[in-house]
TORVO-25843 format. One record per residue: residue in three letters; x, y, z of N, C-alpha, C in turn. Coordinates in pm, 1 decimal, decimal comma. Example, Ala and Ser with C-alpha at 12.3 -4.5 7.8 and 13.67 -1.06 7.14 Angstrom:
2
+-----+----------+----------+----------+----------+----------+----------+----------+----------+----------+
|  aa |      n.X |      n.Y |      n.Z |     ca.X |     ca.Y |     ca.Z |      c.X |      c.Y |      c.Z |
+-----+----------+----------+----------+----------+----------+----------+----------+----------+----------+
| ALA |   1319,0 |   -569,0 |    780,0 |   1230,0 |   -450,0 |    780,0 |   1320,0 |   -330,0 |    780,0 |
| SER |   1285,0 |   -225,0 |    708,0 |   1367,0 |   -106,0 |    714,0 |   1290,0 |      3,0 |    787,0 |
+-----+----------+----------+----------+----------+----------+----------+----------+----------+----------+
END
This chain:
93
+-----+----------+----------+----------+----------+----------+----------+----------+----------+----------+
|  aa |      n.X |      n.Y |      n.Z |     ca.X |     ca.Y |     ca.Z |      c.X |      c.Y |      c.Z |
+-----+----------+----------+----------+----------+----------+----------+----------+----------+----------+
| UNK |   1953,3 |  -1193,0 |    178,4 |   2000,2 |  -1138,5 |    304,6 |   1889,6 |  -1156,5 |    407,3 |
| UNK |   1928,7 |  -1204,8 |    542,4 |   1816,3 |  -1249,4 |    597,4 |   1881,0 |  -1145,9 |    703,4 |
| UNK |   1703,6 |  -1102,3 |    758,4 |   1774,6 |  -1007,4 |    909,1 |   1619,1 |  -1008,0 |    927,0 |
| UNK |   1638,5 |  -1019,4 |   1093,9 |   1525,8 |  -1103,6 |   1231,7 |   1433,2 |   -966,4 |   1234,4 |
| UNK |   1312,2 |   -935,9 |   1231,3 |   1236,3 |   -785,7 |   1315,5 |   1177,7 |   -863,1 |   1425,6 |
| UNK |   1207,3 |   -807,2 |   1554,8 |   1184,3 |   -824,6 |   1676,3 |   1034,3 |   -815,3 |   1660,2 |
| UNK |    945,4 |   -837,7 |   1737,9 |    816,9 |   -773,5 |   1785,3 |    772,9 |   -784,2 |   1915,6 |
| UNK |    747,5 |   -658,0 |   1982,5 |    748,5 |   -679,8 |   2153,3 |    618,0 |   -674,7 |   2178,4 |
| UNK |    529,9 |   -551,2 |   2073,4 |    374,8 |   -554,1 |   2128,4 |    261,1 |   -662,7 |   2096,3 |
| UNK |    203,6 |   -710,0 |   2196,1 |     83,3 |   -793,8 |   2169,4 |     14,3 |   -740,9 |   2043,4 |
| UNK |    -45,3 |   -628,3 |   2047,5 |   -104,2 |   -572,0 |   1933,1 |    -61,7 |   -602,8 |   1780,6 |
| UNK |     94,0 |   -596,8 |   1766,2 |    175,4 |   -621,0 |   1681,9 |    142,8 |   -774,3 |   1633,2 |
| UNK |    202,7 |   -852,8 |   1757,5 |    223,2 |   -988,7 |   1726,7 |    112,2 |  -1080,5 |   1712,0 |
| UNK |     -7,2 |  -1005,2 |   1721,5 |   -129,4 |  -1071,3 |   1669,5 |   -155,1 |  -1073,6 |   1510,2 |
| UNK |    -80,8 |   -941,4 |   1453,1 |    -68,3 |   -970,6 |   1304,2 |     48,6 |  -1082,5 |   1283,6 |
| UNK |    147,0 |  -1101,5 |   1385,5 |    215,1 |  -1179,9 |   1262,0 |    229,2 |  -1314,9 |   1302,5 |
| UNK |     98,1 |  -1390,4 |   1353,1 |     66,7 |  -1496,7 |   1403,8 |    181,4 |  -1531,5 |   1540,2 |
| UNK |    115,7 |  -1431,3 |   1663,0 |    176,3 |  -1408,9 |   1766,7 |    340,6 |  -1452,3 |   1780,6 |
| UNK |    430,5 |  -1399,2 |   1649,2 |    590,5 |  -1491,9 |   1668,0 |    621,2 |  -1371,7 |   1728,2 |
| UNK |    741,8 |  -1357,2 |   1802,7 |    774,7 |  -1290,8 |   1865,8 |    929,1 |  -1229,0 |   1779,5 |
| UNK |    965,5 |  -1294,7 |   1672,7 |   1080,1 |  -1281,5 |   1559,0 |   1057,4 |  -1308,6 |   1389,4 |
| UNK |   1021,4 |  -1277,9 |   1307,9 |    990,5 |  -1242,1 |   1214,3 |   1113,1 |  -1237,6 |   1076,7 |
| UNK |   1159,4 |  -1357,8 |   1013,8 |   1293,8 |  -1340,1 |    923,7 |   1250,2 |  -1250,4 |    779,8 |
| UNK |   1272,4 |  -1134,2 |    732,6 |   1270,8 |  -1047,5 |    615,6 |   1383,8 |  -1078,3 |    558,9 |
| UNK |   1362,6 |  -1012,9 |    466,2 |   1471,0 |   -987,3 |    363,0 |   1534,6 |   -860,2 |    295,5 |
| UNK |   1602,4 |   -832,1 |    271,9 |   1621,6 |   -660,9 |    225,1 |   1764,1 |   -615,4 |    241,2 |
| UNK |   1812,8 |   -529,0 |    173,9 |   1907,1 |   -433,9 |    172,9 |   1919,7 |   -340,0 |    272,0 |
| UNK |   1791,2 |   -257,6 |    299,8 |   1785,2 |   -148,1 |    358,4 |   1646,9 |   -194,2 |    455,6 |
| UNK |   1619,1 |   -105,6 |    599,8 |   1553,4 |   -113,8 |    665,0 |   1419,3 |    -65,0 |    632,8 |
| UNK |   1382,1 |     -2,3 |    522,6 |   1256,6 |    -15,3 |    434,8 |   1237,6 |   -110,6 |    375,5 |
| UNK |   1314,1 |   -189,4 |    311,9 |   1239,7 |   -311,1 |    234,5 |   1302,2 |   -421,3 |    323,9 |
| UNK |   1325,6 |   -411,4 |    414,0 |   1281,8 |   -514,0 |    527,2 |   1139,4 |   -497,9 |    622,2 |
| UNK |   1087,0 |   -371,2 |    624,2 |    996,9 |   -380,1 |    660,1 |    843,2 |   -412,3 |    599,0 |
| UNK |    894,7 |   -363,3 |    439,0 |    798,0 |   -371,8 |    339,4 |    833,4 |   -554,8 |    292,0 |
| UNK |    896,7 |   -609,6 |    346,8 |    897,2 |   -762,6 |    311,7 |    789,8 |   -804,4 |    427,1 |
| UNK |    802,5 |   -782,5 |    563,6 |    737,8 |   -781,4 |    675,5 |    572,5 |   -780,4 |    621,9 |
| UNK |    524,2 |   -648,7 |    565,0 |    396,3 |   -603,8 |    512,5 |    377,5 |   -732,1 |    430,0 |
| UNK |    452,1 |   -723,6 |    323,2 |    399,5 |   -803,6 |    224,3 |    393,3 |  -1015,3 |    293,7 |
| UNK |    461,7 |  -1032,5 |    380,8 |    394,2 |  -1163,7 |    467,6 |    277,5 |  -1125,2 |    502,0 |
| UNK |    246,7 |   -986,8 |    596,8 |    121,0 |  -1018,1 |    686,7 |    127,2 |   -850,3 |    698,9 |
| UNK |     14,7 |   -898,3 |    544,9 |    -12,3 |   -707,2 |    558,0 |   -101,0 |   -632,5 |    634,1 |
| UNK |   -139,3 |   -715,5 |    692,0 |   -250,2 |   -635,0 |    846,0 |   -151,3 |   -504,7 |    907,7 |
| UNK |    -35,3 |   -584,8 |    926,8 |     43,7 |   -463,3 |   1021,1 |     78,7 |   -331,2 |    918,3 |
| UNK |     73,9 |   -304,5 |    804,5 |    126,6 |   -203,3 |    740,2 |     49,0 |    -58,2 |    801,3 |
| UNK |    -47,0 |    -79,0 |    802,4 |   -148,8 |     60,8 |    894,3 |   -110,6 |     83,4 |   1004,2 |
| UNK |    -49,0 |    -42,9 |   1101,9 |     20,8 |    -40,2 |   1212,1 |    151,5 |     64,7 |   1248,5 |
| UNK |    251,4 |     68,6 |   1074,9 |    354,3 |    100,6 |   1135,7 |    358,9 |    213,6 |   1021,5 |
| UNK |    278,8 |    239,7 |    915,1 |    288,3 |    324,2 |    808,9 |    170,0 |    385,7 |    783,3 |
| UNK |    200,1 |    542,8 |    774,1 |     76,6 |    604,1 |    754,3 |     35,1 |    580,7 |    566,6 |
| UNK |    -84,6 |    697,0 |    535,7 |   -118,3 |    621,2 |    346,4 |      4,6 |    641,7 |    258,1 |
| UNK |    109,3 |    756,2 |    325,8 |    219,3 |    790,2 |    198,5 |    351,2 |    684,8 |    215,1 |
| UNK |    344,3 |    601,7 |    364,8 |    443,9 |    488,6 |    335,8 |    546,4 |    570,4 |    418,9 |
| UNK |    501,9 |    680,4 |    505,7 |    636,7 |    656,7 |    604,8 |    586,2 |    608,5 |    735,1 |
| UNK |    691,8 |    565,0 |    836,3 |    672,0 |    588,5 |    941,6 |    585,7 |    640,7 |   1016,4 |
| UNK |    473,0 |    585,1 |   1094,1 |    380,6 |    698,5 |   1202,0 |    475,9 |    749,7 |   1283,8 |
| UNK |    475,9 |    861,4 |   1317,4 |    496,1 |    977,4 |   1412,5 |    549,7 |    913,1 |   1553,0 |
| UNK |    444,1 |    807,7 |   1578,7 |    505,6 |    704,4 |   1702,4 |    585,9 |    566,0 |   1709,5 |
| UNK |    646,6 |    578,9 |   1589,7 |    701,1 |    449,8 |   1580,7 |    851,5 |    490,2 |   1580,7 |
| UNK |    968,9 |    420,6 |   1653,3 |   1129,0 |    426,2 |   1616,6 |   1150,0 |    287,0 |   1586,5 |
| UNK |   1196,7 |    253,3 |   1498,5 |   1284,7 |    171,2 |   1439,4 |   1479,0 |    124,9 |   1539,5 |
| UNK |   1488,3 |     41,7 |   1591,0 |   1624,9 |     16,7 |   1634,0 |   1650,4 |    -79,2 |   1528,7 |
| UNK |   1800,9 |    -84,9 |   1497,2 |   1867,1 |   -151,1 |   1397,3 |   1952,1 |   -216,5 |   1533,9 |
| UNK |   2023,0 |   -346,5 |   1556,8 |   2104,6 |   -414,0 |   1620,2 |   2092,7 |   -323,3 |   1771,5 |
| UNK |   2003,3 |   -280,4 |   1856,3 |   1981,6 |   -209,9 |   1948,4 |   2028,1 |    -60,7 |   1985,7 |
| UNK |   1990,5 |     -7,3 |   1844,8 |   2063,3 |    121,9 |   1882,1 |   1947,7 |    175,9 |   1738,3 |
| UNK |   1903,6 |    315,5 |   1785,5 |   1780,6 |    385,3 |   1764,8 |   1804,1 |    474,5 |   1638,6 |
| UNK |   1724,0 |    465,1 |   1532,9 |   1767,3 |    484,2 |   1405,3 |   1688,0 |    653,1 |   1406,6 |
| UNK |   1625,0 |    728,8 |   1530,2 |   1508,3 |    802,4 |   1523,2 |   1600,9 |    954,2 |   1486,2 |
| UNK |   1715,3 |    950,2 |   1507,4 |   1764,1 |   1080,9 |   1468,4 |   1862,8 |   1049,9 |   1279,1 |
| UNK |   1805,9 |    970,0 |   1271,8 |   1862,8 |    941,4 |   1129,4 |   1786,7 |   1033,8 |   1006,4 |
| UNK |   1834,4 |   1070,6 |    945,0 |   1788,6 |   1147,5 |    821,3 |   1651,7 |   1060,1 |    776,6 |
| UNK |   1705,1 |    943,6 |    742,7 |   1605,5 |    852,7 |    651,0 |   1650,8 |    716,1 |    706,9 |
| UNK |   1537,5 |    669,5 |    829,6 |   1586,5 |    555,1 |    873,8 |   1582,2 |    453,5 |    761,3 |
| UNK |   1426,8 |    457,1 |    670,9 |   1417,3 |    378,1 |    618,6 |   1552,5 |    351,6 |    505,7 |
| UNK |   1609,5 |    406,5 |    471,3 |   1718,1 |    372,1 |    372,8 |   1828,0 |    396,7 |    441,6 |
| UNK |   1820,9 |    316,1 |    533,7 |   1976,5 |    265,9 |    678,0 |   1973,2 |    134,4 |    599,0 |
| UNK |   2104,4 |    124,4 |    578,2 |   2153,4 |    -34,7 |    525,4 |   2136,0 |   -144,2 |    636,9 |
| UNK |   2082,4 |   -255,1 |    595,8 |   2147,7 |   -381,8 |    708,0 |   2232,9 |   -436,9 |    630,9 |
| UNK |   2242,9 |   -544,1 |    700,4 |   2331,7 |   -685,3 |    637,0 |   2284,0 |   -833,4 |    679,4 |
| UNK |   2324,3 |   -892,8 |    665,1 |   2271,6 |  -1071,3 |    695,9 |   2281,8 |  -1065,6 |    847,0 |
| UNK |   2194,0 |  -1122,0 |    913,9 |   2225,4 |  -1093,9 |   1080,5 |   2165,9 |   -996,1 |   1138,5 |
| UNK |   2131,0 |   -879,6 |   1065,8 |   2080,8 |   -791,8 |   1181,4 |   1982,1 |   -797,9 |   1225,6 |
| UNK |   1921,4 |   -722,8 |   1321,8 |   1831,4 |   -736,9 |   1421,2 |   1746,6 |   -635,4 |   1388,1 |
| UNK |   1606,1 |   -558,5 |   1357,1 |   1551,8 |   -455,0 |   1361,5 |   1452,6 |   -467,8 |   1508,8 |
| UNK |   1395,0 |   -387,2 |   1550,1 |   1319,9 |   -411,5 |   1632,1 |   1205,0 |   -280,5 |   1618,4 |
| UNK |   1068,8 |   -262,6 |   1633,4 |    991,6 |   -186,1 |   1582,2 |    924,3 |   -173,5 |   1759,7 |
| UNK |    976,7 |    -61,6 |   1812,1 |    927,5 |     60,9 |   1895,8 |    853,4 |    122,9 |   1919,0 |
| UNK |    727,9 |    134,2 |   2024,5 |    645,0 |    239,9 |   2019,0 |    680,0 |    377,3 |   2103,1 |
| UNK |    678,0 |    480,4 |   2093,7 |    698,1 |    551,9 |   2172,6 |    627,3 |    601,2 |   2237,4 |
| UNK |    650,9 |    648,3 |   2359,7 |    484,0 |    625,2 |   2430,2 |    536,0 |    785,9 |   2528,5 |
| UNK |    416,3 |    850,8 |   2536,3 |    428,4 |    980,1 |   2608,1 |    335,3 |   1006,7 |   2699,1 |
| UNK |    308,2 |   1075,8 |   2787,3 |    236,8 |   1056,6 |   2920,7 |    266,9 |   1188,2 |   3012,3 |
| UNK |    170,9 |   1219,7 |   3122,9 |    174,0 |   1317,4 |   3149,6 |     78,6 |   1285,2 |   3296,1 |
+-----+----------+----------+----------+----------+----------+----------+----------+----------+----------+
END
């Protein structure tokens, strides 16, 4: 099953030899991201704290729509085709 992870930040796309689209593999939107790691595991500190979830500032969109009020994004199904895209959330004052 092939499905695209977007990458918008420079920061990001310097781990994954500046592509701006990234093809994984996976069932679920955790082991599409953990396919991601395992190409170019620089970014795993990027988007996962030591126990393997999500940092605090990261949302996940699946096909453009925001997985952040989901129980357990990481075990949101894809399918062949989808799109993930990895989000920073940014707060300010």
């Amino acid at each position: 099953m092939s499905v695209k992870v977007m990458i918008h930040y420079p920061h990001l796309k310097e781990l994954v030899n500046n592509q701006d689209t990234v093809e994984v593999h996976g069932r679920t939107i955790g082991q599409c991201l953990n396919d991601l790691v395992n190409q170019f595991p620089d970014i795993k500190t990027r988007i996962f704290d030591e126990q393997g979830t999500l940092l605090n500032f990261i949302n996940i969109y699946q096909n453009k729509v925001s997985t952040y009020n989901a129980p357990d994004p990481l075990a949101k199904s894809v399918k062949d085709g989808d799109e993930i895209a990895i989000i920073l959330m940014i707060a300010g004052g």
